[in-house]
C-alpha positions in Angstrom: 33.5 50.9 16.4 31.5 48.7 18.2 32.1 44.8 17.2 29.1 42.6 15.8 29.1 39.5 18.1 28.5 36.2 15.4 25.2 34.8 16.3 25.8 31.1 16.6 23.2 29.5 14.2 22.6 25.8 15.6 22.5 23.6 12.0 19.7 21.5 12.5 20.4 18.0 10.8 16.9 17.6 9.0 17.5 13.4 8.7 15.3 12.5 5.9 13.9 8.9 5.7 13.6 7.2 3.0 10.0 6.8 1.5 9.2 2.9 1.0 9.2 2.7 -2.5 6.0 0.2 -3.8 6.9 -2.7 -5.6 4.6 -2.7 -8.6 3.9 -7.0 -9.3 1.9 -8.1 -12.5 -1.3 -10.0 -11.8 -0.5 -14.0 -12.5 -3.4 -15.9 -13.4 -2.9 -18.0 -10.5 -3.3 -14.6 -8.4 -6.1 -13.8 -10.2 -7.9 -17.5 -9.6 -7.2 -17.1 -5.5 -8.6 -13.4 -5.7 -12.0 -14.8 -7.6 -12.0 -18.3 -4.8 -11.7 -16.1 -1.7 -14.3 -13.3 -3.1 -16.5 -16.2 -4.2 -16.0 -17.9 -0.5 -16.9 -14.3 1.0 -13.8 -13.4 2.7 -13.3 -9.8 3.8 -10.9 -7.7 1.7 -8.0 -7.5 4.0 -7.8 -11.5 4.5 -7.8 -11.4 0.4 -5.0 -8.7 0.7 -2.6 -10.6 2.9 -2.8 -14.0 1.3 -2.3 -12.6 -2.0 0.5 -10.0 -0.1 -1.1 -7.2 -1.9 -2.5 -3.8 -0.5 -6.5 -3.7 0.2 -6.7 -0.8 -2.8 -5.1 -3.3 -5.7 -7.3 -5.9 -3.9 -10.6 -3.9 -4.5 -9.2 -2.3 -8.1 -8.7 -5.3 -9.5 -11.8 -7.2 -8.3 -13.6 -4.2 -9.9 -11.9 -4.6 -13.1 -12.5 -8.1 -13.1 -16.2 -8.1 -12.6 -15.8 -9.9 -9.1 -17.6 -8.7 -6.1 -16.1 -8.6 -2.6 -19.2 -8.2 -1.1 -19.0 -9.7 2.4 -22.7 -9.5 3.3 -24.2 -12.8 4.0 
């Protein structure tokens, strides 16, 4: 009887990283006074984003839920 050599599997270590779970904030009405003053000054949408420290989406969702316009045209 001929003997089966082991094959010698290599165990990869698959190291996961943890997804950055999002921080959900409510909208205070002081938030929501700086979000209409920079839309109403014109100021792009990312600007709006990091002063409020907010993505660009919750930026643009709420403006639209709002009523505002971020419309940066001149």
């Amino acid at each position: 009887m001929a003997k089966k050599k082991k094959s010698a599997k290599k165990k990869t270590s698959t190291k996961r990283t943890a997804k950055k779970t999002t921080a959900r904030r409510a909208w205070t009405s002081s938030d929501v006074r700086e979000l209409k003053s920079l839309a109403k000054k014109k100021t792009g949408v990312a600007r709006i984003a990091k002063a409020l420290k907010r993505t660009a989406g919750a930026i643009a969702v709420k403006a639209h839920q709002l009523g505002v316009s971020l419309d940066t045209r001149g």
